[in-house]
C-alpha positions in Angstrom: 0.0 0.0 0.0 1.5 3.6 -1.0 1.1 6.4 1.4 -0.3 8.7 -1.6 -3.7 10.4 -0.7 -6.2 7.7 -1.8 -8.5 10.0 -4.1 -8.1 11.2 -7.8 -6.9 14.8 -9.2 -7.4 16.6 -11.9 -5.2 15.3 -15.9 -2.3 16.0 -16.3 0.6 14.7 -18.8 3.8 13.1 -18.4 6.7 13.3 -21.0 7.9 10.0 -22.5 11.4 11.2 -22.6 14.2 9.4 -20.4 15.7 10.6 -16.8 19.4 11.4 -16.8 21.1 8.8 -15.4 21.7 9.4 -11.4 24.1 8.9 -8.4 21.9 6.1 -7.4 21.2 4.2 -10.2 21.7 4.4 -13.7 18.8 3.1 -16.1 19.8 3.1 -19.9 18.2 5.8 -21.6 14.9 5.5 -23.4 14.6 4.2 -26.9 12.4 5.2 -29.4 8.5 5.1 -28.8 7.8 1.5 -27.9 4.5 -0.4 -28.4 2.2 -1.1 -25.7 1.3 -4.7 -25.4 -1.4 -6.1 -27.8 -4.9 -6.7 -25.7 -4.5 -10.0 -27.2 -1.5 -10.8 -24.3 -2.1 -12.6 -21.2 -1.8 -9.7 -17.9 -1.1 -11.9 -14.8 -1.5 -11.0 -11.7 -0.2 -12.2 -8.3 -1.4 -10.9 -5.1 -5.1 -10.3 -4.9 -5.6 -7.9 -2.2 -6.8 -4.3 -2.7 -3.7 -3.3 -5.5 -3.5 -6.6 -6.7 -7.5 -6.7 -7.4 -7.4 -2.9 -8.7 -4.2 -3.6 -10.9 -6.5 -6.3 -12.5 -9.5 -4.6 -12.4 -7.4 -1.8 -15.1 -5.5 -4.3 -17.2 -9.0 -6.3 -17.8 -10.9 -2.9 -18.7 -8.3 -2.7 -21.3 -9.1 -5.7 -23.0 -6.6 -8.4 -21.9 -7.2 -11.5 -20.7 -6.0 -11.5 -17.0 -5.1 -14.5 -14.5 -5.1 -13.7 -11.1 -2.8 -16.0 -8.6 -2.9 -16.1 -4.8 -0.9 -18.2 -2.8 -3.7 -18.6 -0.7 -6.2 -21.4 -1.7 -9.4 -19.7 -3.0 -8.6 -16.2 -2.6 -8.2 -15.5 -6.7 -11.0 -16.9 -6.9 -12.9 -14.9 -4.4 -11.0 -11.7 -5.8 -12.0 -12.5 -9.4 -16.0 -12.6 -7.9 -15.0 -9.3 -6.8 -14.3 -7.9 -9.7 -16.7 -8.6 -11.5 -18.9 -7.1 -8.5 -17.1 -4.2 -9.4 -17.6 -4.2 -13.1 -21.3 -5.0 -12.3 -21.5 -1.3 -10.5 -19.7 0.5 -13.7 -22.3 -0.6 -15.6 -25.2 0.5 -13.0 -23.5 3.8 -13.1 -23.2 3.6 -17.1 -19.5 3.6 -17.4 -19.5 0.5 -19.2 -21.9 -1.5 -21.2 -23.7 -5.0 -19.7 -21.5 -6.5 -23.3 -18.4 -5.2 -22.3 -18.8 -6.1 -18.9 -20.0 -9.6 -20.3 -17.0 -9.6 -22.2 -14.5 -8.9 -19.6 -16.0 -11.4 -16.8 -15.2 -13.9 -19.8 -11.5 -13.0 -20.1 -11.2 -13.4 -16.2 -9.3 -16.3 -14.8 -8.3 -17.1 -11.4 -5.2 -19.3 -11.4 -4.5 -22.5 -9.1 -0.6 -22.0 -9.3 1.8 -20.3 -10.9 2.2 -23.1 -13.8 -0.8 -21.3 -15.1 0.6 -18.2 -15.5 3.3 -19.4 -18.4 1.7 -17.8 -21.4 1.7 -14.0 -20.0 3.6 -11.1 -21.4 3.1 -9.2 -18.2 3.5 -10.5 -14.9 2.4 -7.8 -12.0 3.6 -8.4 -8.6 1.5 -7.1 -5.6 2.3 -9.9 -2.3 3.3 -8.6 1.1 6.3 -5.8 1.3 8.9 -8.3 1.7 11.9 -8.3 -0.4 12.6 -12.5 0.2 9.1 -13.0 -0.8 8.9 -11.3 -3.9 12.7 -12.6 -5.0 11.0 -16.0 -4.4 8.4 -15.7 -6.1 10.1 -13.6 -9.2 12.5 -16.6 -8.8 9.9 -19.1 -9.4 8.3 -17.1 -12.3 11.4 -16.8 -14.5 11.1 -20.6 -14.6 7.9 -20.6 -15.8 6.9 -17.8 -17.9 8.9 -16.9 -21.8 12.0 -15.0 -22.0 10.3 -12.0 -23.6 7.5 -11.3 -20.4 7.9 -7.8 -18.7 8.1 -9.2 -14.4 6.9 -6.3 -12.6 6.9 -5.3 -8.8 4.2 -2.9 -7.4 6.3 -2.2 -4.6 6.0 1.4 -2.9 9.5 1.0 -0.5 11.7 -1.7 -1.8 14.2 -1.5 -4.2 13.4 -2.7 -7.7 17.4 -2.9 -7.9 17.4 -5.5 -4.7 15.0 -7.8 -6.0 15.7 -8.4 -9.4 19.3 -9.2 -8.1 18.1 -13.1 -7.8 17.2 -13.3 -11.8 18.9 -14.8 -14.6 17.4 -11.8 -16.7 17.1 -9.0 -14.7 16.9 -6.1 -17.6 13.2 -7.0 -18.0 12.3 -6.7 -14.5 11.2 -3.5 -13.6 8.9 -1.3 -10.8 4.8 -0.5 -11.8 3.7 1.3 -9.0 0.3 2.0 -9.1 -1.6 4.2 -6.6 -5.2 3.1 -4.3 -7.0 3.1 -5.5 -5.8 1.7 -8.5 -8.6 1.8 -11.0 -9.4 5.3 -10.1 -5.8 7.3 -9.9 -3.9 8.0 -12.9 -0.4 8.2 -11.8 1.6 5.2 -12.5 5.6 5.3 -11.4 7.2 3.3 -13.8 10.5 2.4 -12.2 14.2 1.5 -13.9 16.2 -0.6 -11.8 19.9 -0.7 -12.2 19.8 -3.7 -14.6 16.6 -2.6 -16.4 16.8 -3.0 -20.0 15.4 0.6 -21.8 13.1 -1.5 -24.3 11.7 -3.3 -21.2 10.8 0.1 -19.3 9.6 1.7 -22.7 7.1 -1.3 -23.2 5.9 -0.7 -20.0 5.2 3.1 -19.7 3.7 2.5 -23.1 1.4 -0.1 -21.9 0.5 1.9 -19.0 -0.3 4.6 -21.3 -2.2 2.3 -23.3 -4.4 1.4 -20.0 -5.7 5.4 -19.8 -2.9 5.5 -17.0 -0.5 8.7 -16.6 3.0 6.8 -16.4 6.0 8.7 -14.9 9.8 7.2 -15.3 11.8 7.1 -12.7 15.0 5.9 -11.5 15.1 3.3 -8.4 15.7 5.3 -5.4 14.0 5.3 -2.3 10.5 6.2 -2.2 10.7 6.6 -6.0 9.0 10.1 -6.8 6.1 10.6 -4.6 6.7 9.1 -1.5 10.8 10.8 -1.8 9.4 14.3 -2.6 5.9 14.3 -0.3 8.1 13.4 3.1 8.3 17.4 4.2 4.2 17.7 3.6 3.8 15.1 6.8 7.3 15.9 8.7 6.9 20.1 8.5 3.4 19.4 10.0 4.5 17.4 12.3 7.7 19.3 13.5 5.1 22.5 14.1 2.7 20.4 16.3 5.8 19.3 17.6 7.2 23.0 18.7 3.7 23.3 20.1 2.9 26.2 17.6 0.1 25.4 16.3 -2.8 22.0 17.2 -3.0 19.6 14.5 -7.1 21.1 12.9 -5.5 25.0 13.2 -1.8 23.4 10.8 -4.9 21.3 8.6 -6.6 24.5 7.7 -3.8 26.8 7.2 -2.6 24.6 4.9 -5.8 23.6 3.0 -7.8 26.9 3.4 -4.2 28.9 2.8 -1.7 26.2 1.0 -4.8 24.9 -1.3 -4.2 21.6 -0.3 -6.8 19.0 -0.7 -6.0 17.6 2.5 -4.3 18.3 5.6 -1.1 16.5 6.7 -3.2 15.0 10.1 -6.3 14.2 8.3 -4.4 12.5 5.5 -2.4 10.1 7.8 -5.4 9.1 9.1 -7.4 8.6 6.1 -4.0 6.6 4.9 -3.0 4.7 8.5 -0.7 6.1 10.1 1.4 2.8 10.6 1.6 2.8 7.0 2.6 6.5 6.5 5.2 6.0 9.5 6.3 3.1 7.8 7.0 4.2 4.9 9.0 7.3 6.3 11.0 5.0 8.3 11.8 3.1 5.3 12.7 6.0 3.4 14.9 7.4 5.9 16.9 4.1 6.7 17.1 4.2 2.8 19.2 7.1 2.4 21.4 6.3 5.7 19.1 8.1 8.2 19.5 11.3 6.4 18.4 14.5 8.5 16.4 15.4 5.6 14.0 12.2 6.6 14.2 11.9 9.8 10.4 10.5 11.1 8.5 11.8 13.8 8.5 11.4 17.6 4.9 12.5 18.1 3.5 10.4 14.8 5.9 7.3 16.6 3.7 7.5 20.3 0.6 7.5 17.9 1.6 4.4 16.6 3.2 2.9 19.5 -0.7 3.1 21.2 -2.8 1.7 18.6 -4.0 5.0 17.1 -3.8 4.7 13.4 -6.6 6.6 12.6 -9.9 6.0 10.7 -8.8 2.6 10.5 -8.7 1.7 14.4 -11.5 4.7 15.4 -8.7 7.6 16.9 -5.8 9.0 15.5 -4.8 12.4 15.7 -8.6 12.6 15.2 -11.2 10.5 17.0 -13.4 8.8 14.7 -17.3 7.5 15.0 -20.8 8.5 15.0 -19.7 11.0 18.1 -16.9 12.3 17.4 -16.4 15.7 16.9 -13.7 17.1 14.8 -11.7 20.3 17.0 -12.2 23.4 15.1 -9.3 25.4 13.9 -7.7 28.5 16.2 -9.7 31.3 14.5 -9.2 34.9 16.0 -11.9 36.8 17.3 -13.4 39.9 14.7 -10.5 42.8 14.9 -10.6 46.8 13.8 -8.6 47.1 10.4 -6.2 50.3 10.3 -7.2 52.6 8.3 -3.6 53.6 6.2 -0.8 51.0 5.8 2.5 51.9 4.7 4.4 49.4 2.0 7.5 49.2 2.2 10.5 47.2 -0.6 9.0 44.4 -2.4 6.6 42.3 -0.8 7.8 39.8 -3.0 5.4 36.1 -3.3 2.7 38.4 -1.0 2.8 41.6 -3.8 -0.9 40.7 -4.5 -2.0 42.0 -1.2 -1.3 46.2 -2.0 -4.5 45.5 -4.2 -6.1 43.7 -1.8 -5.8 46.5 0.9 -6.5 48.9 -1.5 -10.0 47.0 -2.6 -10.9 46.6 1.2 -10.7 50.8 1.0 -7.6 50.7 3.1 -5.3 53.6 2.6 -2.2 51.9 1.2 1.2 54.5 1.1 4.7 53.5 -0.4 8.3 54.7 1.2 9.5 56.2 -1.8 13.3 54.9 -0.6 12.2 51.2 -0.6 14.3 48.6 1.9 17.2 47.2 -0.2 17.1 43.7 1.7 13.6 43.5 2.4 9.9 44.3 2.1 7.2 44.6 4.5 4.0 46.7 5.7 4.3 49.4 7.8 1.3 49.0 11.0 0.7 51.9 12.7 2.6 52.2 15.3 6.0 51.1 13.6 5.0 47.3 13.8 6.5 45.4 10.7 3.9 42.8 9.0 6.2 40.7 6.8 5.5 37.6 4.8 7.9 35.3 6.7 11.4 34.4 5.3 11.9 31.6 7.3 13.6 33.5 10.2 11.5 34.0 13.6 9.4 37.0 13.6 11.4 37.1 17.4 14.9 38.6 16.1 17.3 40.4 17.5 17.5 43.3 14.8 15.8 46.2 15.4 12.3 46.8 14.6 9.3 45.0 15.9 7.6 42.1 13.4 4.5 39.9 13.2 5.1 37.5 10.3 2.3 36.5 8.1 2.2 32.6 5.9 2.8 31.8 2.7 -0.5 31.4 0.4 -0.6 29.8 -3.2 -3.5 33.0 -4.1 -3.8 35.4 -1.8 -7.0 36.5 -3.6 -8.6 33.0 -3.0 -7.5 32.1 0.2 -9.4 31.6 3.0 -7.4 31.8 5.8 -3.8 33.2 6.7 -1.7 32.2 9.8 0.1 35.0 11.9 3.0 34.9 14.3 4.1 37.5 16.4 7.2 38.4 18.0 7.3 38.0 21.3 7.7 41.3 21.6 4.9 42.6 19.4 2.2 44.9 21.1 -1.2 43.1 21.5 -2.5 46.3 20.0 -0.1 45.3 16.6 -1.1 41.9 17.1 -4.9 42.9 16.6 -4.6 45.9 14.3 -2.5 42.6 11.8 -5.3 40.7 12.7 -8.0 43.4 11.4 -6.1 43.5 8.5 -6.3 40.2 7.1 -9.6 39.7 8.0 -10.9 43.0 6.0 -9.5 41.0 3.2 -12.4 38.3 4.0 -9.8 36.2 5.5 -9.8 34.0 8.9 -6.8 34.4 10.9 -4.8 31.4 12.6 -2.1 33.2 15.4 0.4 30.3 15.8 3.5 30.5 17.8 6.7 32.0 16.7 7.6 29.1 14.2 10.5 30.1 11.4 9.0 29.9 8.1 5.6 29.5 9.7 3.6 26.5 8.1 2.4 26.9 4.5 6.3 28.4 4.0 8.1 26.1 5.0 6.0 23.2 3.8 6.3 24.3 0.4 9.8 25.5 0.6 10.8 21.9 1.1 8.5 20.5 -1.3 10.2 22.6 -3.8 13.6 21.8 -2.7 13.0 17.7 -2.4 11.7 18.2 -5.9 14.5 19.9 -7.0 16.7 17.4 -5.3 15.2 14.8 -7.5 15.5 16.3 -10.5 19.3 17.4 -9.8 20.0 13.8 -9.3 18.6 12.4 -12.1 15.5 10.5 -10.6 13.2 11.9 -12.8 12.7 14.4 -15.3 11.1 18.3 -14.1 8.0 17.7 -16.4 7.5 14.1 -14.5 8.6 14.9 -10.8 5.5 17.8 -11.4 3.3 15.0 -13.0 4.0 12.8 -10.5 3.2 15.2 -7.2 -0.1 16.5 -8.5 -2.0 13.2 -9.7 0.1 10.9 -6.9 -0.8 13.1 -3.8 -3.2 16.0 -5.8 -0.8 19.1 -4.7 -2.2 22.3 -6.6 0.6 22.9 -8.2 3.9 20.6 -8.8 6.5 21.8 -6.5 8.8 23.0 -9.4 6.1 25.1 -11.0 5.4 26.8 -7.5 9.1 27.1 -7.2 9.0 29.6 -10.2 6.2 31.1 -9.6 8.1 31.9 -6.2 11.4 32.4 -7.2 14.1 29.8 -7.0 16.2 32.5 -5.1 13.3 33.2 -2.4 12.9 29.6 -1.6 16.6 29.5 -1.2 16.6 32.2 1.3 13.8 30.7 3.2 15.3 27.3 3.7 19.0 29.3 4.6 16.7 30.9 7.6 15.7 27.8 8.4 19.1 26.3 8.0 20.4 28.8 10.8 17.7 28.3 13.3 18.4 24.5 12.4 21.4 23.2 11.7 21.2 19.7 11.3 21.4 20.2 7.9 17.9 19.0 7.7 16.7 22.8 5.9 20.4 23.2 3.7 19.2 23.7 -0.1 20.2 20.8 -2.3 23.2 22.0 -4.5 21.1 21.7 -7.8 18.3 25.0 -5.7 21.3 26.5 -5.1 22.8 26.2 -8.5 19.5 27.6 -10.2 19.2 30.1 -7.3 22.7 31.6 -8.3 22.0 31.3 -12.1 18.6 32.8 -12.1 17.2 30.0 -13.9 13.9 28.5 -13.4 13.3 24.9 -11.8 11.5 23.7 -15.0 13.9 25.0 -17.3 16.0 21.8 -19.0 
């Protein structure tokens, strides 16, 4: 199971073109536009559980015939009935015709061993998340099926590399992961192990492709794309809650109502488990040598420890059931707006908020001599309201601020999170407040926490992203693919990296370097490469 949010986005496209090769792995490069296979070719299927049943469930709609093998006496059998349940409810809902349906219930076939599997050209792996196990079983296939079948692992954590290590012909064994539920989400990683062959990775993505899937290419590393790149949207939310800044439903909203998130961090773990979702951050960060950059959480780590993992068990960081009620965000109480606010430098990412102000009928004045290093608005009083740059808004330069989050509109958002200095007047505190609100905004105040929430979130996102690209894992087009139809982010972190600035979201993770330095918040060298050239993130 893949800790990826378990609902659908909106289209996108992925690029066919190949990743350069990395410090991890190194595929060989993509050929020419393969062929997908011909819906006249066996899809097999072992491992009927809830990806193993959904894989199935796509490669039949497609038109193959599909055999379905459990090691479990009766359970493809039980799994085939399933499907076709399934298929049964398409056609109620009109997505597929009673012939079609007819149709593919005939091409079905549970299997009674693996024997039966010989004539496939695709064999998908989806068994327990065990790398013996599936180098057993891969084992055991390559004795069976012909020397031209594509073996494929759905794995979400293990290394594609690892387990085709056992084969006689590893360069057609290859990762297909597929996202829950599978039928439904596009995104499809399609993963190049060290040995894999490019003709055998090409045939794949194609065949993917073929399926109505979105296929992404990636290089085997740990996590792959999404669950490498979506660590900091979990850890940042939990490192906050951690600090005691901000409760779990007040970091939720920020970033849904400010971030435009689907989903909050502590709502998503529980919708995913949050044994699975700590699992797979454990894995990730014993991956890469218990890198800073990974390191799980203490407070998601007691949740687990007790039982609590989420909708699943009835509590998580939420209680669950017909009772329950879900805490409400901190929301201030209504505040007076001033009535003149001075601008000062470049706002920067928050520029859209001059027009704001000056649409609320707030008197908006400029310093003619704008701030060389900074920009910010001027409160009355002397009180400096400044979109946070990942230092604290508690500093000891001179001048008294209140730092305001990150939002992805400004226009649209719904809600903007505050911190104060602690030595901000509560009459600043209120008139900031006013402000925001007179903008049809709710206002979260959350303790002095560098880069705030949204900021620092997305900061991260951006630089993990970068990270990727910089070492070859994937392409820019297909780490962006990958990030907004794997986990539905708004935008794909490289895209809201430019529209930030690659140099801003440098600066912010410096800030957050100082305050930290485990080197958890140091900007990969290909940010700070762009950074210093100017260049955008999507830019080849």
């Amino acid at each position: 199971m893949t800790a990826a949010e378990p609902t659908p986005a909106p289209g996108g496209k992925a690029r066919a073109d190949s990743v350069r090769p990395s410090e991890d792995t190194a595929p060989a490069p993509a050929t020419a536009q393969a062929a997908p296979l011909g819906t006249d070719r066996t899809v097999a299927v072992v491992g009927t559980g809830t990806m193993g049943a959904g894989i199935a469930q796509v490669a039949l709609v497609a038109g193959h015939p599909v055999r379905l093998y459990d090691a479990v006496p009766g359970r493809a059998a039980e799994a085939a009935e399933g499907i076709a349940a399934r298929l049964g409810r398409l056609v109620e809902k009109g997505r597929m015709t009673p012939a079609d349906r007819d149709a593919a219930r005939a091409r079905l076939t549970p299997a009674a061993g693996i024997a039966e599997l010989a004539d496939a050209a695709l064999v998908v792996e989806a068994v327990a998340e065990d790398a013996e196990v599936k180098r057993g079983l891969f084992t055991a296939l390559e004795e069976v099926v012909a020397d031209d079948c594509l073996l494929a692992t759905n794995t979400s954590s293990l290394s594609v590399t690892a387990v085709a290590g056992a084969l006689r012909r590893p360069g057609r064994f290859l990762g297909l992961h597929f996202f829950n539920p599978a039928p439904l989400l596009p995104l499809v990683e399609v993963v190049s192990g060290f040995a894999t062959d490019a003709s055998a990775a090409d045939r794949a993505y194609a065949t993917a492709a073929a399926w109505g899937k979105t296929p992404v290419r990636c290089t085997d590393t740990p996590g792959f794309i999404v669950n490498r790149v979506a660590r900091p949207f979990y850890a940042e939310a939990f490192r906050v809650y951690e600090e005691r800044a901000a409760d779990p439903a007040t970091v939720d909203a920020v970033l849904r109502e400010s971030g435009g998130f689907r989903m909050g961090p502590f709502e998503l773990t529980d919708l995913i488990g949050q044994d699975v979702n700590e699992a797979v951050t454990h894995s990730v960060w014993e991956s890469f040598f218990r890198d800073p950059r990974f390191t799980p959480s203490l407070a998601q780590r007691r949740l687990v420890e007790s039982g609590l993992h989420g909708r699943k068990t009835g509590r998580g960081w939420y209680a669950y059931g017909e009772d329950a009620e879900r805490p409400a965000p901190h929301t201030a109480p209504p505040c007076e707006a001033p009535a003149v606010i001075a601008v000062h430098g470049d706002p920067g990412p928050a520029a859209a908020l001059c027009a704001l102000i000056e649409e609320a009928g707030i008197e908006v004045t400029r310093d003619p001599t704008p701030h060389a290093s900074e920009g910010f608005l001027a409160l009355p009083g002397g009180t400096r309201l400044a979109l946070t740059d990942g230092s604290p808004a508690t500093a000891d330069e001179a001048g008294t601020y209140i730092k305001f989050d990150l939002a992805l509109d400004y226009r649209t958002a719904a809600r903007i999170a505050l911190a104060p200095s602690e030595r901000a007047d509560p009459e600043a505190v209120a008139a900031a407040i006013g402000l925001f609100q007179a903008l049809g905004k709710q206002v979260s105040v959350v303790g002095d926490v560098p880069g705030l929430i949204v900021a620092r979130t997305v900061a991260l996102l951006v630089d993990f992203a970068a990270d990727a690209v910089g070492r070859g894992v994937a392409s820019a087009e297909d780490t962006d693919t990958a990030l907004r139809l794997g986990v539905n982010y708004p935008r794909g972190p490289l895209e809201w990296g430019d529209a930030l600035g690659a140099r801003w979201v440098r600066d912010v993770l410096l800030n957050l370097h100082r305050v930290y330095p485990t080197g958890r918040y140091a900007p990969s060298p290909y940010l700070l490469r762009r950074a210093a050239a100017g260049q955008n993130l999507l830019e080849s």
